[in-house]
N, C-alpha and C positions, 0 to 999 in steps of 0.2 A: 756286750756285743760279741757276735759269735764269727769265727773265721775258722773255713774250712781250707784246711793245707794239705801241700802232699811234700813231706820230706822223705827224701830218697825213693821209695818206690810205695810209701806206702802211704795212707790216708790216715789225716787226723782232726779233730773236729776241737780248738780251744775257743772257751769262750774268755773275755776280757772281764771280772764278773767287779771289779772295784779297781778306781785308776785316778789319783791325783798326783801331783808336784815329784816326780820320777817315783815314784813308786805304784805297784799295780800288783793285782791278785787274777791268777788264772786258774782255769780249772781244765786240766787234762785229763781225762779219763775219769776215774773214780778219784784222782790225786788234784790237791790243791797248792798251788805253789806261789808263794808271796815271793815278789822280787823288789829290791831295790836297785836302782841301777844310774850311773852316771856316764853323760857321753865325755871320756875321755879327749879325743877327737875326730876327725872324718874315719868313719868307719872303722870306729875303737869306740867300747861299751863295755863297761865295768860295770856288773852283778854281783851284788850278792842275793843268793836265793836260798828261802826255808821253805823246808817240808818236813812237815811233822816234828817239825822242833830244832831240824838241824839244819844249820847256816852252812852252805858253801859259796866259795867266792871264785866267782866267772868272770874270765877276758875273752870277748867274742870279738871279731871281726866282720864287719856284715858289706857285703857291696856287689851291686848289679852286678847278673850273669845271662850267660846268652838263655838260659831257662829257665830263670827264676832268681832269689835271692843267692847269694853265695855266703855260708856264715860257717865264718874258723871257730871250734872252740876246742883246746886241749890239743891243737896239732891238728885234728879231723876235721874235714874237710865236709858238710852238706847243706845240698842244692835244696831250698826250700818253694817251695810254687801256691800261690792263692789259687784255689781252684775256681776258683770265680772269675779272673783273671782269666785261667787258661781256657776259658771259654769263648771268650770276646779275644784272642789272640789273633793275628793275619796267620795265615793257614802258612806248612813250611814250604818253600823252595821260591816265597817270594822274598827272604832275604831280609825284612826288617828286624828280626831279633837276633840276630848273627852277630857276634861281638866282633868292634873292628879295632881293640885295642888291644895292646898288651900289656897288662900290669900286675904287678903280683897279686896274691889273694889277700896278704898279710905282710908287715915288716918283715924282711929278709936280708940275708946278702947272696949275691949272683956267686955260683960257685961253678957257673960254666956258658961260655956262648959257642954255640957249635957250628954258628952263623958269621958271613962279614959282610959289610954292606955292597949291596953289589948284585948279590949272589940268588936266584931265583930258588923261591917254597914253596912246596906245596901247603893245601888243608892237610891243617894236623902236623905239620912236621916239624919237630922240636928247634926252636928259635933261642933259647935260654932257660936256661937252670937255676931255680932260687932253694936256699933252704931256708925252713926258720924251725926250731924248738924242736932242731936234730932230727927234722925230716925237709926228704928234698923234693920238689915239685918242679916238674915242665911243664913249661909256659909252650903252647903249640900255637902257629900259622892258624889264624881262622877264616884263612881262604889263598887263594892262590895268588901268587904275586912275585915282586920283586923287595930284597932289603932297602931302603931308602935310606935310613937310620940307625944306625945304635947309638941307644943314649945312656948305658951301663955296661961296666965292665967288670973282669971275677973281683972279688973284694970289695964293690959298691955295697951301701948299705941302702938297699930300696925300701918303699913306702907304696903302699894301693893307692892306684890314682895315677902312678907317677908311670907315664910311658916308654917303656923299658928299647922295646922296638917296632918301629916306625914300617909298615908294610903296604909300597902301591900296590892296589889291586889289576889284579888283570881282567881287563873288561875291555882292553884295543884288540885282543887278539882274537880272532875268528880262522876258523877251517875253512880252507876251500875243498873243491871238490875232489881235489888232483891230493890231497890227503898230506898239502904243508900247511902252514899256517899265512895268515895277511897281516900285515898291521895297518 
């Protein structure tokens, strides 16, 4: 079976070419890479993969993102997309692939919140702080709102899945014409 991707910005064409009981053989490019692999657990995946003889051993991270797969491996962070997929997607600004959660990308611990509940976010604007494997990543507001919740503090040790913080959206608020707001 053949699956066209696009990770990070570029295009890639794998096909699946041999696949039983966790193990599978792929062909990328001119290169053929036999993997075996065990799911750890939710969105933890244990690799080993040879190419041309030699064995390395991979811990991936894989879990929904607002645009595709999101898969950690080695600390690095990339967005992977079926282009098949992005074809049949709802077009953007209607809002259906808009992540409405927050959770790390990989096991971490929170090493900052710059937020308290309460307190109004915008899109994008840094909510919390995780590190894992001596790199730090911000977790950003993915849409406008209010904090409702914080459900980790610096020193927690988080997990993917697990919702860090809890954000109403704002969708009561409308403009009038006199240039305040209504609710």
């Amino acid at each position: 079976m053949e699956y066209k991707l696009k990770i990070e910005q570029t295009d890639f064409s794998v096909e699946v070419i041999d696949q039983h009981d966790r193990q599978l053989n792929l062909r990328l490019g001119d290169g053929v890479y036999e993997v075996e692999y065990e799911v750890v657990a939710d969105h933890w995946i244990h690799m080993a993969v040879n190419v041309s003889g030699r064995t390395g051993l991979v811990n991936a991270w894989v879990m929904d993102g607002s645009e595709g797969k999101i898969i950690v491996i080695n600390g690095r962070t990339y967005t992977v997309q079926d282009l098949d997929q992005l074809t049949r997607r709802v077009p953007k600004g209607r809002g259906a692939n808009l992540p409405d959660q927050i959770t790390p990308p990989m096991p971490a611990v929170v090493v900052a919140v710059p937020v308290a509940e309460g307190e109004r976010v915008k899109k994008g604007q840094a909510v919390m702080v995780v590190s894992a494997m001596k790199m730090e990543t911000t977790l950003c507001a993915p849409f406008d709102g209010v904090v409702a919740k914080i459900n980790a503090t610096v020193n927690d040790k988080v997990a993917p899945g697990q919702i860090l913080v809890e954000i109403t959206k704002d969708t009561d608020l409308t403009e009038d014409p006199a240039g305040g707001t209504n609710s």
